[in-house]
N, C-alpha and C positions, 0 to 999 in steps of 0.2 A: 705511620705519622712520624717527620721529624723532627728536632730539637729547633728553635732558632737560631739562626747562627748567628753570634755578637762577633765573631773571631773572640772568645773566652774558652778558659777549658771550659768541658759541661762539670754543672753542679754536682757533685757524689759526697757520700754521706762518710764519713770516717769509719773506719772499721769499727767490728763489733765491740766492746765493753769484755773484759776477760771477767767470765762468772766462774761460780766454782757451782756447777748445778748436781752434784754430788752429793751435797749437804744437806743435811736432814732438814735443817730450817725452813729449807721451800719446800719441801713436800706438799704441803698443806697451807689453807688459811688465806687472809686477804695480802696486800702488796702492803707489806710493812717497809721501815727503813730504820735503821740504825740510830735515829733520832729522835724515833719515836712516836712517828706522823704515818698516817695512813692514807693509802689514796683511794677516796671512794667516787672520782670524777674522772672521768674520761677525756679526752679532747681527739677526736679522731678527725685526722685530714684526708680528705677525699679528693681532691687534686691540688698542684703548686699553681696550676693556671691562674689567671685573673685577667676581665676583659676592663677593669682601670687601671692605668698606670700612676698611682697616686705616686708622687717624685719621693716621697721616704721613705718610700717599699721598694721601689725598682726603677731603671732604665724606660727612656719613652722607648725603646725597642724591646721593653721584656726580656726577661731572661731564660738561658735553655731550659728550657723545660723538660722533664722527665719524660721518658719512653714510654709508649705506652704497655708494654710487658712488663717495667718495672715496676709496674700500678698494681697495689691490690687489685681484685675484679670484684663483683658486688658479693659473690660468694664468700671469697677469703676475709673480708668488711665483716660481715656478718659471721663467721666464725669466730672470728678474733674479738669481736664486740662481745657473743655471746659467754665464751669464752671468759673474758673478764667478768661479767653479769652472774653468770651462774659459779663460778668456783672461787674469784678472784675479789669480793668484795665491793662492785662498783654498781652504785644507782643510780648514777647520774650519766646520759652519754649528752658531747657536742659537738656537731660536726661543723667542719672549720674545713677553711681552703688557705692559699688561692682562693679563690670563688667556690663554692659549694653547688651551687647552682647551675656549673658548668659541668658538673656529673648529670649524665644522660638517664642512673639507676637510681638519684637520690629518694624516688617517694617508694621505690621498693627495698632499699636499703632501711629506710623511716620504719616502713612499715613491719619489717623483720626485727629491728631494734623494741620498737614501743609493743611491739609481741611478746618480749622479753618479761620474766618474773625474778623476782632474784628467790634466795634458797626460803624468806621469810614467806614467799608471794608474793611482795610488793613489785608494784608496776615499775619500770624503768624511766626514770625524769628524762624526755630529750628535750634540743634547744638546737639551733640550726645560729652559727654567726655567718651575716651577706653583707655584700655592698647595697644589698636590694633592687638589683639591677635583675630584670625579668622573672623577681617576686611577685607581680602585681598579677601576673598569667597561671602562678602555680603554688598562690598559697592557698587555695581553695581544698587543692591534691595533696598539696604537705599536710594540712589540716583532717584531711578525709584519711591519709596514712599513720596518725598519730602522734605529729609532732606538737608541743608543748606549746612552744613560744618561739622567737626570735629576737636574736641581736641586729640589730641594721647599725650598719658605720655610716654616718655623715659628719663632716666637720665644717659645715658651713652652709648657711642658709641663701647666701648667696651666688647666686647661676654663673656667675663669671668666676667668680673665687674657686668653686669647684669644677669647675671647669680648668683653670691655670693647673689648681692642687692637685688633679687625676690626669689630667690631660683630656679628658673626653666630657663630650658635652651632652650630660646623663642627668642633671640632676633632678628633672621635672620626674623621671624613672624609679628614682630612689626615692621622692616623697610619694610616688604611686604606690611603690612595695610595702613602706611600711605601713601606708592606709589600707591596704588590702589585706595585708597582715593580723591588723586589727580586725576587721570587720571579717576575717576567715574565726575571729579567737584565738588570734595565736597569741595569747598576753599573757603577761603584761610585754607590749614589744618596748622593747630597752636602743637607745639609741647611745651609740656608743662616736665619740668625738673625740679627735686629736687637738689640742691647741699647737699651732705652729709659729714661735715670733716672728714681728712684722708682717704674717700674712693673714691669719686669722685668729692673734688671739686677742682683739678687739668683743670677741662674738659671744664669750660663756654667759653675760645676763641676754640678750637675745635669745639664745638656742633654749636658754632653760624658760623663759616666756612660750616658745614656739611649744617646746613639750610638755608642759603645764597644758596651754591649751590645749594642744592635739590627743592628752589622754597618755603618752607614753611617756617612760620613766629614763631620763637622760644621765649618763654616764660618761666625765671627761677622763682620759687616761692618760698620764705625761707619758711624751714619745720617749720609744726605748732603743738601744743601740740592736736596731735587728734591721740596719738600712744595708741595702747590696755593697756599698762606695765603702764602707767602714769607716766613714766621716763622721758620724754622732759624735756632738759634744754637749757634756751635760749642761755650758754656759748660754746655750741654743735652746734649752728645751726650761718649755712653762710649766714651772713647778706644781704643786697642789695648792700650796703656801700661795702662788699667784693668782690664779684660780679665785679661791677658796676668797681671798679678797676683794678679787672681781667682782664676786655672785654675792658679797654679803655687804657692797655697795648699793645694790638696788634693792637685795629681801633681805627679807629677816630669816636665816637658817638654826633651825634648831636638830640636835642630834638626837637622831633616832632613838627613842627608850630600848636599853638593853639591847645597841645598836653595839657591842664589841664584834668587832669583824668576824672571830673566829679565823673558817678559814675561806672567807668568803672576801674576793680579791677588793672588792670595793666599801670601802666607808662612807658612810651614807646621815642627809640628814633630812630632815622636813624640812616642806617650806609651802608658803601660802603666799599666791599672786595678788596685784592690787588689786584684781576682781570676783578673789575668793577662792581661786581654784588653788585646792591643796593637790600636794605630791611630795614627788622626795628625788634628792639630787645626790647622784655619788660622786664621787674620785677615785680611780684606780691609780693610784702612785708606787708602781714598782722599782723606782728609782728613790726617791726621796722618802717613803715610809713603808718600805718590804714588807711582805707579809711571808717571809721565809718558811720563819718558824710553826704557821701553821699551815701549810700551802698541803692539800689534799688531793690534785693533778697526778695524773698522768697521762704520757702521750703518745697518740701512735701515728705515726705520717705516712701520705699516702702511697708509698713503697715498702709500709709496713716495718720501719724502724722503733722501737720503743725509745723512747725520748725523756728521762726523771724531771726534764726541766728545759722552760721555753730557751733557755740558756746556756743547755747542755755543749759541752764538746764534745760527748761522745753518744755514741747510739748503740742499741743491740736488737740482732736483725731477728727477727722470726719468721717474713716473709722466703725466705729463701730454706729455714729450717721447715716452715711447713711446706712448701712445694717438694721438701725433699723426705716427704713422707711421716714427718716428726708426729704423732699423736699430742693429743689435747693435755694430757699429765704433762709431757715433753715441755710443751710450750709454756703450760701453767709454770712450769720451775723454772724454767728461763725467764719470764715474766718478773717473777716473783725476788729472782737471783739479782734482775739487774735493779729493782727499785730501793732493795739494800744497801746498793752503791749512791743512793742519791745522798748530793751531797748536801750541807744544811743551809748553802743561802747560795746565791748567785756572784756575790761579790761584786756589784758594779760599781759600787763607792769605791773599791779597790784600785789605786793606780796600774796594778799588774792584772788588771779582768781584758779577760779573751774574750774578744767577742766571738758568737757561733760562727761554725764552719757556713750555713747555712743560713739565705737570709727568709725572712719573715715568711712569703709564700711559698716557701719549698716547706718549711715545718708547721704552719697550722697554727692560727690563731688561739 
């Protein structure tokens, strides 16, 4: 299978991260970091693909995509998952694309993960994030393999709007996925929405009406600088502060009791519709209100780079250590070496912030 060709170099990941895996500190124990924080969540990418081209993620021609030898296989996934699960401190896995759903192995990769116990026995939380595009066919099998719940992205209730916004004209698809979703149990399904200005950020008391009634729990997220173009400007992008004004123009929002985020990326609050139906509306503002300092992530993409942060400049590879024979101690210290290197915040308020080498579908939601 080949790359697309944009006339672009292809995508490649920066060299590894220099650890010192020598040192006693990673012998043993969960993915600590120098700050203090622990990472007990996963984010694991199973391809860069995706069959939308939402215009703030990528190119209407898509971008190179990764070879297919450079791809984990569902094997080295599942090592590497289990891997973190049993030695390395992590209960929580989510697998992220690209599209997810465009891996051919996801309900046996599901299934191999929610097999997983960690050292206490406890079961392993999964969660699948989709466009929800040919969800509606295989949450029945995600569900039968042991997957938890699901994220569905939509940012707009409207068939022509998302249609302009992805370029493809899916979205009768996507409210299929995540009703099927529901009705397989995969919940609470969380709907996760971009506001974009001038194009749809008319829409946040709409979407949250739409997911009140439909039983799912809605989630806007201010867009973050992970666009291919390197265009992001943060005078472009709808705040939370905007948001948050929006949705408390039509309801009445109250904050979750002993709703402190922790290190849980969204802040959340109640709220009750004019015709009773209660739920509860977050914001994920990684731009405007970070959650650095307790951010419990880590990440591994689907070429098997370990990743301390959605905003990382640099990566450290273990895909290429374990084809080369490396054992399971080996890789744990590697592991372990680089999440000490994470640094304590991403710095996008920063006028000197780098954006990643890598844009959004190459490293995993």
């Amino acid at each position: 299978m080949t790359s697309v060709d944009l006339g672009l170099p292809a995508v490649r990941p920066p060299g590894p991260r220099s650890v010192d895996t020598a040192d006693e500190r990673f012998r043993s124990g969960p993915l600590r970091d120098r700050h203090g924080r622990t990472a007990r969540d996963l984010r694991v990418s199973l391809t860069d693909r995706c069959n939308l081209r939402c215009h703030y993620c990528m190119p209407p021609e898509g971008l190179p995509w990764l070879e297919r030898p450079a791809l984990l296989d569902d094997a080295e996934v599942v090592r590497l998952v289990g891997l973190a699960v049993r030695e390395l401190g992590v209960h929580e896995v989510r697998f992220t694309g690209g599209e997810p759903l465009l891996r051919k192995g996801l309900e046996d990769v599901v299934a191999a993960t929610s097999a997983l116990r960690t050292p206490a026995g406890e079961r392993v939380r999964t969660s699948l994030t989709t466009n929800g595009i040919g969800l509606a066919r295989r949450a029945g099998a995600l569900a039968a393999a042991g997957l938890d719940r699901v994220n569905v992205s939509l940012d707009t209730l409207d068939p022509a709007r998302f249609a302009s916004i992805t370029r493809r004209d899916r979205h009768a698809d996507v409210l299929a996925g995540a009703r099927a979703a529901a009705d397989a149990g995969l919940a609470p399904v969380k709907v996760n929405a971009v506001l974009l200005r001038g194009t749809n950020d008319d829409e946040a008391p709409a979407l949250l009406r739409w997911a009140l009634r439909e039983g799912y729990r809605l989630r806007f997220i201010e867009q973050m600088p992970l666009d291919p173009h390197g265009t992001w400007q943060r005078s472009d992008m709808v705040t939370a502060d905007e948001i948050l004004t929006a949705l408390q123009a039509e309801f009445e929002l109250t904050p979750r009791p002993g709703s402190a985020r922790g290190s849980a990326p969204a802040e959340t609050w109640d709220v009750t519709d004019d015709d009773g139906r209660t739920g509860d509306v977050g914001v994920i503002a990684s731009v405007t209100r970070p959650f650095c300092g307790d951010c419990d992530r880590t990440r591994l993409t689907a070429d098997g780079q370990v990743r301390t942060c959605l905003f990382s400049t640099t990566e450290t590879d273990l895909r290429d250590a374990m084809r080369a024979g490396a054992g399971d101690d080996e890789l744990a210290v590697t592991w372990r070496a680089a999440m000490w290197g994470k640094l304590p915040g991403h710095d996008i308020d920063d006028p000197a912030f780098l954006h990643p080498t890598r844009p959004m579908s190459s490293i995993g939601g």
